[in-house]
C-alpha positions in Angstrom: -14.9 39.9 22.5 -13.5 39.9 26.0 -12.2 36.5 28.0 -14.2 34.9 30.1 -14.2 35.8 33.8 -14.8 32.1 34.7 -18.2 32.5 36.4 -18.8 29.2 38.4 -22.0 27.5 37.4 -24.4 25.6 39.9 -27.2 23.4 39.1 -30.2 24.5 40.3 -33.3 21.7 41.6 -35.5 22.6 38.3 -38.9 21.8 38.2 -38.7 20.2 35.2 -41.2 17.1 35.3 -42.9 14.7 32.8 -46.1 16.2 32.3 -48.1 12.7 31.8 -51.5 13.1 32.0 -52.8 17.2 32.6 -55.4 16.6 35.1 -52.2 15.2 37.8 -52.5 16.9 40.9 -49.9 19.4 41.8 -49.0 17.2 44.3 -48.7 13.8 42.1 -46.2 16.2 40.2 -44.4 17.0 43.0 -43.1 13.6 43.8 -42.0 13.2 39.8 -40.4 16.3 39.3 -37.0 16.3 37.5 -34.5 16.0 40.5 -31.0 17.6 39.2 -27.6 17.1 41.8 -29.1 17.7 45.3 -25.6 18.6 46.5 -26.1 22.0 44.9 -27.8 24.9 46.6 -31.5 24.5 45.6 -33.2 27.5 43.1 -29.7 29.0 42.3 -28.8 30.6 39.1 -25.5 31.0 37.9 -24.2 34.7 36.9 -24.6 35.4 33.4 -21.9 33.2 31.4 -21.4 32.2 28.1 -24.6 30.8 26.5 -24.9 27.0 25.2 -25.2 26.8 21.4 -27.6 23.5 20.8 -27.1 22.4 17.1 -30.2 19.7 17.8 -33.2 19.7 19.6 -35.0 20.1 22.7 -33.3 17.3 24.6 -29.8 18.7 24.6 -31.7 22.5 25.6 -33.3 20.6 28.4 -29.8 18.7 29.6 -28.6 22.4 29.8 -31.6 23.6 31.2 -31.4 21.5 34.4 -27.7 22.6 35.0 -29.0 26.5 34.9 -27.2 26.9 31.6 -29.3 29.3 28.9 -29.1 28.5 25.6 -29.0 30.0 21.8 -31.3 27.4 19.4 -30.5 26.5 15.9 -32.0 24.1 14.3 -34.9 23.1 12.2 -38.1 25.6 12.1 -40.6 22.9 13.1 -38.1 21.9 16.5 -39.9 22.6 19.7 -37.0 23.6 21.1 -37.5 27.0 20.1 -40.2 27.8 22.6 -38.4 26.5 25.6 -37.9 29.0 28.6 -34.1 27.9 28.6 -33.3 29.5 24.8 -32.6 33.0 25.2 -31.5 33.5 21.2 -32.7 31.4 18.1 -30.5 31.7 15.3 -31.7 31.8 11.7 -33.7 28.1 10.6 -32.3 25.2 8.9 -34.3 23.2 5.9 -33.0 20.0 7.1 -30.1 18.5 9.0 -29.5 16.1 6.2 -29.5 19.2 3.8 -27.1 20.9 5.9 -24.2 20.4 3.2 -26.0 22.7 0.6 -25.8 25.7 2.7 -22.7 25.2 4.8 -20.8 28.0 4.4 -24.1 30.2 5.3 -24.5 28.7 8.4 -21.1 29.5 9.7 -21.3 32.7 8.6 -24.6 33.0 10.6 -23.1 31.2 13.6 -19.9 33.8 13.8 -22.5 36.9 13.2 -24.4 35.7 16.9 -20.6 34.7 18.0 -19.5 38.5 17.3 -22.7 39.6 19.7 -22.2 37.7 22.5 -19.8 39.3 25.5 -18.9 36.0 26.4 -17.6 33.4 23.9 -20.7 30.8 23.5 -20.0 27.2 24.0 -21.1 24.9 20.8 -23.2 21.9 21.1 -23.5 19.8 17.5 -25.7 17.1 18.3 -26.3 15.7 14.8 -23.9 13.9 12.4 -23.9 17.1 9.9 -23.7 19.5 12.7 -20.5 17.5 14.2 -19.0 18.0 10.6 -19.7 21.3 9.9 -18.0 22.3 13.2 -15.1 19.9 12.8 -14.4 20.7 9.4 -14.7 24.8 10.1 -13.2 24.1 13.6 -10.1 26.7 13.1 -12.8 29.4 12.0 -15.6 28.7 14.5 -13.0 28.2 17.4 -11.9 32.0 16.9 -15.8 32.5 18.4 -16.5 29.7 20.1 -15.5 27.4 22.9 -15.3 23.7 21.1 -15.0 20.1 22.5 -14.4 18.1 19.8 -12.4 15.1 18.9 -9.6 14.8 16.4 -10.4 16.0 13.0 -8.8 12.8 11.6 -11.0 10.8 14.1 -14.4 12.4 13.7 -14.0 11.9 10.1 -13.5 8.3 10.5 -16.3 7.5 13.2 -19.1 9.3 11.3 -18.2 7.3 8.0 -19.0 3.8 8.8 -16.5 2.5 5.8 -13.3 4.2 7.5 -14.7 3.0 11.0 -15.1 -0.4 10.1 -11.5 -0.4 8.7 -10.1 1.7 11.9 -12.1 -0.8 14.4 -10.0 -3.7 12.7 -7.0 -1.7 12.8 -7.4 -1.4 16.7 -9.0 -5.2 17.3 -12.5 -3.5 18.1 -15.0 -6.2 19.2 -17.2 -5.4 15.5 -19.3 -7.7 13.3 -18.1 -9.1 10.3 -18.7 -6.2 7.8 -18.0 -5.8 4.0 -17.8 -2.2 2.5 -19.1 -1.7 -1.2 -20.2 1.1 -3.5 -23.2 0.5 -5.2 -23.0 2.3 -8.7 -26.0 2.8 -11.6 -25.9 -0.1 -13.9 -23.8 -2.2 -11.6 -24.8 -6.1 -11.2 -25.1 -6.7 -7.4 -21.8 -8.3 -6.0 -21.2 -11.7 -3.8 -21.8 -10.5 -0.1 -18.5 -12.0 1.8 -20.7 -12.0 5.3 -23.0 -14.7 6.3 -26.8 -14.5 5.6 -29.1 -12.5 7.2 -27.0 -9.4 7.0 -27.9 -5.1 7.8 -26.9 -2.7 5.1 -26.8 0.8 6.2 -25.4 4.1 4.3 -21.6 5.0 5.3 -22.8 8.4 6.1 -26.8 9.3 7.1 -27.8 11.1 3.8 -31.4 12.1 2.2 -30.8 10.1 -0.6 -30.9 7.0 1.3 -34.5 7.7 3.0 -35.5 8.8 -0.2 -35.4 5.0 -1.3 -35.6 3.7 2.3 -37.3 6.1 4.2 -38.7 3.6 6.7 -35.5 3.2 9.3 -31.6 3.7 9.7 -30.6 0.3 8.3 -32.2 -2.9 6.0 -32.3 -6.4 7.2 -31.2 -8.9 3.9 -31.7 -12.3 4.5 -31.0 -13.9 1.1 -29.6 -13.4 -2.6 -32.9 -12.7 -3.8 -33.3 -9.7 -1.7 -29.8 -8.5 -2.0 -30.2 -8.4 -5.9 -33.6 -6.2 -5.6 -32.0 -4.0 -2.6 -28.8 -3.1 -4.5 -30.7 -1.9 -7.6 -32.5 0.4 -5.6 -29.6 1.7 -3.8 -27.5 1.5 -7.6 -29.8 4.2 -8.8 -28.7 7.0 -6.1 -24.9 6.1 -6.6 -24.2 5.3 -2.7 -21.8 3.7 -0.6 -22.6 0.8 2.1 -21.4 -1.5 4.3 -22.9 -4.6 5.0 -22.9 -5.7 8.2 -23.6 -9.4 9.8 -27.0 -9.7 11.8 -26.5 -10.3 15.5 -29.6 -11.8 16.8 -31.7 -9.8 19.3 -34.6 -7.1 19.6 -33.5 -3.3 19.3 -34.0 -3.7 23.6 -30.4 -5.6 23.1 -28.9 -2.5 21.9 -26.6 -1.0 24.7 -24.3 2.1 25.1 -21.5 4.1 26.8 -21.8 7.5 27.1 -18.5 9.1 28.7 -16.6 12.6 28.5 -12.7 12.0 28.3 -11.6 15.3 29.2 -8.6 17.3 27.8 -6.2 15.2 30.0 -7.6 12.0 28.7 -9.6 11.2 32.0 -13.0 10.1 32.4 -14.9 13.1 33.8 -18.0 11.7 33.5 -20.0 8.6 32.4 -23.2 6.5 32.1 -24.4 3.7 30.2 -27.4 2.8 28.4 -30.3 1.2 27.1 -32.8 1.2 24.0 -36.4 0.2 25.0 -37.9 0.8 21.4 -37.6 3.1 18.2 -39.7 4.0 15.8 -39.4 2.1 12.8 -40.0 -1.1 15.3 -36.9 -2.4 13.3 -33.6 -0.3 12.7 -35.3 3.3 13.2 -34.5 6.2 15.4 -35.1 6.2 19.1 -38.2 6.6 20.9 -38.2 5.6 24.5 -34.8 4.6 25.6 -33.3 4.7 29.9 -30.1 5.3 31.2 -28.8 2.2 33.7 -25.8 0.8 35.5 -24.0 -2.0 33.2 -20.7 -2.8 34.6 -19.5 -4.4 31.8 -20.8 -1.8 29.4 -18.9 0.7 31.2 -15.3 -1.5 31.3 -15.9 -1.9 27.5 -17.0 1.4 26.2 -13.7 3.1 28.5 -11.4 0.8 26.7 -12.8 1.2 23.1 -12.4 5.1 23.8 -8.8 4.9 24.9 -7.8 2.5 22.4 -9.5 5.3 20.2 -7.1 8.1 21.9 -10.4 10.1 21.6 -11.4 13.3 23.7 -14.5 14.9 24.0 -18.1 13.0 24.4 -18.7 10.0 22.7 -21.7 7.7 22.8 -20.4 4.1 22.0 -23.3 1.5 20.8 -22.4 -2.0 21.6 -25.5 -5.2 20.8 -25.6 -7.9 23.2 -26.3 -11.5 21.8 -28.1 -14.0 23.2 -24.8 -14.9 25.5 -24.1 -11.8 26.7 -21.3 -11.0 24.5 -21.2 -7.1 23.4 -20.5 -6.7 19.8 -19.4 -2.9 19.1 -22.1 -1.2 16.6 -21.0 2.2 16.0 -19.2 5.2 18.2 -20.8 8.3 18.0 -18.2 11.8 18.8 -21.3 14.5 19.4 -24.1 15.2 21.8 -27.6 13.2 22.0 -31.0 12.8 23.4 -29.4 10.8 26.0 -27.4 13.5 28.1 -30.9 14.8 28.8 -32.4 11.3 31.2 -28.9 11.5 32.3 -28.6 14.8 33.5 -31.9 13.6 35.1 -30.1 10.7 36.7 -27.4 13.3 38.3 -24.6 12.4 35.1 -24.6 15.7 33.2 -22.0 15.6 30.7 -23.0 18.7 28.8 -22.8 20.7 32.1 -19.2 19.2 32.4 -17.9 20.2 29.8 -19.6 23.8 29.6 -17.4 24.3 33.0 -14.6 22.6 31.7 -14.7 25.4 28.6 -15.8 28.0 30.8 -12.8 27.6 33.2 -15.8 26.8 35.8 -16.1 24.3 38.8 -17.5 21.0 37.7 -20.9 20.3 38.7 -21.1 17.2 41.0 -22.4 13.7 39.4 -23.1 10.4 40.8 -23.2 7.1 40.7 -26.7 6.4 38.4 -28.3 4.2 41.5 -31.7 3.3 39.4 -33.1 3.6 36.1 -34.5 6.5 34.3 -36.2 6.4 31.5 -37.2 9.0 28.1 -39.4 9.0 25.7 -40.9 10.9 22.7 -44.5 10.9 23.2 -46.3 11.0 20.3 -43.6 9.3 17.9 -43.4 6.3 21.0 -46.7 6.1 21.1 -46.9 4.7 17.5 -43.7 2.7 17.6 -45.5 1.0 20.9 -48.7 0.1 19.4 -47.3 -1.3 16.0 -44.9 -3.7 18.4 -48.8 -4.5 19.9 -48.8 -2.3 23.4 -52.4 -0.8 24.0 -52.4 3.0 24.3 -53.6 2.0 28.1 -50.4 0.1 28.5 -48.2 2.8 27.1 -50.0 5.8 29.2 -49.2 3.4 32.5 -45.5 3.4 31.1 -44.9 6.8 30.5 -46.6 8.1 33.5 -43.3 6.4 34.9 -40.9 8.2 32.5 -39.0 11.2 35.2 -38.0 12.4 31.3 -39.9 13.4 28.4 -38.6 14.9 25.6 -39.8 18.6 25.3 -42.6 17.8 28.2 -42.0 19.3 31.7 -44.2 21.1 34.1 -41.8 24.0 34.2 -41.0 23.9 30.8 -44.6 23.2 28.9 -44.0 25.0 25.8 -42.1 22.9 23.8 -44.6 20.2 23.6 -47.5 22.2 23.6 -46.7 25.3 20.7 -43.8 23.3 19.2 -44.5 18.7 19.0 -48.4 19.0 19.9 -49.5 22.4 17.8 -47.4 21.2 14.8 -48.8 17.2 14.6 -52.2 18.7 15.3 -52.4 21.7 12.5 -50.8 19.0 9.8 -53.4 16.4 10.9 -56.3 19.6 10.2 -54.5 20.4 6.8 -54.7 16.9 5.8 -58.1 16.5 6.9 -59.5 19.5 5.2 -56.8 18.7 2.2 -59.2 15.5 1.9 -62.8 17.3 2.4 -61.9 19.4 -0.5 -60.6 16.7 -2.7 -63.9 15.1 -2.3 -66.0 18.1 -3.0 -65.0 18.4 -6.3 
C-alpha cells in the first residue's frame, strides 16, 4: 500500500437539501439547500484520496458527503446509507451493532481485506459504542491499514462503561450526579439505593440483553422502593451491571452537549454545541430531532471536562441543565454521531477535520455557528412528536424548517426513498397481509 500523497480536500457547495414535502418547487428548494463553507470554491471535487470508512449510518456518510469526501459503508443491511451517492464501496453486512461482539474478529478480518484494496490508506469512522471498541481494542492491527483518531485505549474503555466513568469523573471533580454502581445477579434480593428518590438506572455498557427486558428507551426512571424491588428482578435475571443515577429535573429539551475535536497537539480544532429537541421513547430514548446552537457556557464547560480528561480525538460531552441553569455532566461520548452531520451543515465539520488532519491535507475552514440548525429523523420523529401531543400538521410546519434531515436531500434522495421509506413501507405490507392470512383461516 503506498503513502499518501496528501491530496488537499475542498468542500464543495452540495446540493444536499431537506426534501420536506415532494411537490416544493425547485425554487422553494433552492433557498433551503444544504449550504457547506462558502469560503471554498463552489462545485469542486477533491482528487481521489483515501476513502471515509463510516461504521454507522447515513448521517456521518452525509457529514462526509458535504466536505466532497467518498465513503466505504458498513453497517447494518436495513441502513439507508447504503444507497447514498457519497458510498463508493459497502463492505460485507452486520446483524446488529449490539451483536457486534459475536463476530468480532470477522469483521476486522473483513475491514483489513477492503484496507489491502484500497491505493490509499482509508480513514475509519466508528460511530457506535461497539464500533469504537472494536477499533480501539484491535487499534495496533487496524492502524497497520487504516488512518485512526481515537482516544487513549485506557480512556475509551473507561468513558464507554458508565461504572469506570462514574469513578474516573469523581477522580477528576467532574460536575456528575450522585450515582451508585451495582451488579444485579439471579437470585439476588434488591439492595438499599444510597441516591435520593426518583433515580435513572441505565446498563454500564448499551447491550441487547438490556432492551430485551427494557426495550422501550436507554434508561428507567425509579421513583420509589416498590419499583426498585420489581426493576432489579427483572434486570437479576440477565445478570447485568448498572448504575444508578439521581434524577435531575427537566424534559429531554434540557439535555445539552459539546462536541469538539482536540487534535493531536491537544488543541481545539473544531467545536459546536448542542441541543436535544425530542427522542423517541418520549422519555430516556434515542434521538429524533435534535439542533446544533451557540451556548457559551456549554462550550467553556465541555473544553474543560476534555482537558481535564487529557483526551484527543472527537468527543461529544452531554451535560443536563436544571431548572437554575446549572449543567450537570451526563456522559462523554469518544466516537462520531448524528450530530457532525447539522453541524457540517452549520459550517463546523469535524469529520472533514480530521480526515485532513490524517490525510496530511489543509483543513477545511469552519465558523462561528451564527444560528440554529436543526435534524431530524422523519418517520421515527414523527411518532415521538405526536405521542408528546404535536399534530402531524404541526410537525410537517417544523420539519419543513429542518436545513438537515437524516438520509433526505434533494441531491441525495436515495437513502430515504430505497433505504428508511421502502423498508418501513414493505414491513407495514408484510404485516398487513401477515394479518389477512391469519384471519383467513
Amino acid at each position: 500500500m503506498r503513502q499518501p500523497d496528501r491530496p488537499q480536500i475542498v468542500v464543495p457547495r452540495s446540493t444536499d437539501q431537506p426534501m420536506e414535502n415532494v411537490v416544493a418547487t425547485a425554487r422553494d428548494h433552492e433557498r433551503r439547500v444544504e449550504r457547506p463553507n462558502r469560503l471554498l470554491r463552489p462545485g469542486a471535487r477533491r482528487p481521489a484520496a483515501a476513502l471515509g470508512v463510516v461504521m454507522g449510518d447515513v448521517d456521518m456518510v452525509r457529514a462526509l458527503g458535504i466536505a466532497g469526501i467518498d465513503c466505504a459503508f458498513l453497517g447494518t443491511r436495513a441502513d439507508p446509507a447504503r444507497y447514498s451517492r457519497y458510498v463508493r464501496e459497502v463492505l460485507p453486512s452486520i446483524e446488529a451493532w449490539s451483536r457486534l461482539g459475536e463476530r468480532e474478529e470477522d469483521v476486522v478480518q473483513s475491514l483489513l481485506r477492503f484496507a489491502a484494496t484500497q491505493p490509499e490508506a482509508p480513514v475509519l469512522f466508528p460511530e457506535t459504542d461497539a464500533a469504537l471498541l472494536l477499533v480501539s481494542r484491535h487499534r495496533d492491527t487496524l492502524g497497520r491499514a487504516f488512518r485512526l483518531s481515537l482516544a487513549d485505549p485506557d480512556l475509551v474503555e473507561q468513558l464507554v462503561d458508565k461504572g469506570l466513568f462514574q469513578a474516573l469523573a469523581e477522580r477528576l471533580d467532574l460536575p456528575v450526579p450522585p450515582t451508585q454502581h451495582l451488579h444485579a445477579r439471579p437470585g439476588q434480593q434488591p439492595p438499599a439505593i444510597t441516591v435520593p428518590y426518583p433515580v435513572i438506572v441505565k446498563p454500564v455498557v448499551r447491550e441487547s440483553n438490556w432492551f430485551s427486558i427494557f426495550p422501550h428507551g436507554k434508561a428507567l426512571r425509579v421513583t420509589g422502593p416498590e419499583e426498585w424491588s420489581r426493576h432489579w428482578r427483572a434486570m437479576a435475571a440477565i445478570d447485568t451491571e448498572i448504575v444508578v443515577q439521581q434524577l435531575i429535573p427537566g424534559p429531554e429539551r434540557a439535555i445539552e452537549s459539546y462536541h469538539g475535536y482536540m487534535d493531536p497537539g491537544g488543541l481545539v480544532a473544531g467545536e459546536f454545541t448542542g441541543r436535544k429537541i425530542r427522542t423517541y421513547p418520549p422519555e430516556y430514548g434515542y434521538s429524533t430531532a435534535v439542533e446544533i446552537t451557540n451556548a457559551p457556557d456549554v462550550t467553556v464547560l465541555g473544553r474543560t471536562v476534555l482537558r481535564k480528561l487529557g483526551l484527543r480525538g472527537v468527543a461529544k460531552v452531554d451535560f443536563k441543565r436544571d431548572e437554575s441553569g446549572v449543567l450537570h455532566l451526563l456522559e462523554i461520548n469518544p466516537r462520531f454521531n448524528i450530530w457532525h452531520h447539522p453541524a457540517a451543515v452549520a459550517g463546523v465539520n469535524l469529520p472533514a477535520l480530521v480526515h485532513a488532519d490524517l490525510t496530511g491535507s489543509p483543513r477545511p475552514a469552519t465558523r462561528r455557528v451564527l444560528r440554529r440548525v436543526t435534524w431530524c429523523q422523519p418517520l421515527t420523529d414523527l411518532r415521538g412528536a405526536y405521542e408528546t401531543g404535536i399534530s402531524p400538521v404541526a410537525w410537517l410546519r417544523w420539519v419543513w424548517g429542518c436545513r438537515a434531515v437524516s438520509g433526505l436531500a434533494l441531491g441525495d434522495p436515495l437513502p430515504f426513498i430505497r433505504g428508511t421509506l421502502w423498508h418501513a413501507t414493505s414491513r407495514r405490507l408484510l404485516n398487513a397481509l401477515s394479518h389477512t392470512s391469519a384471519q383467513a383461516t
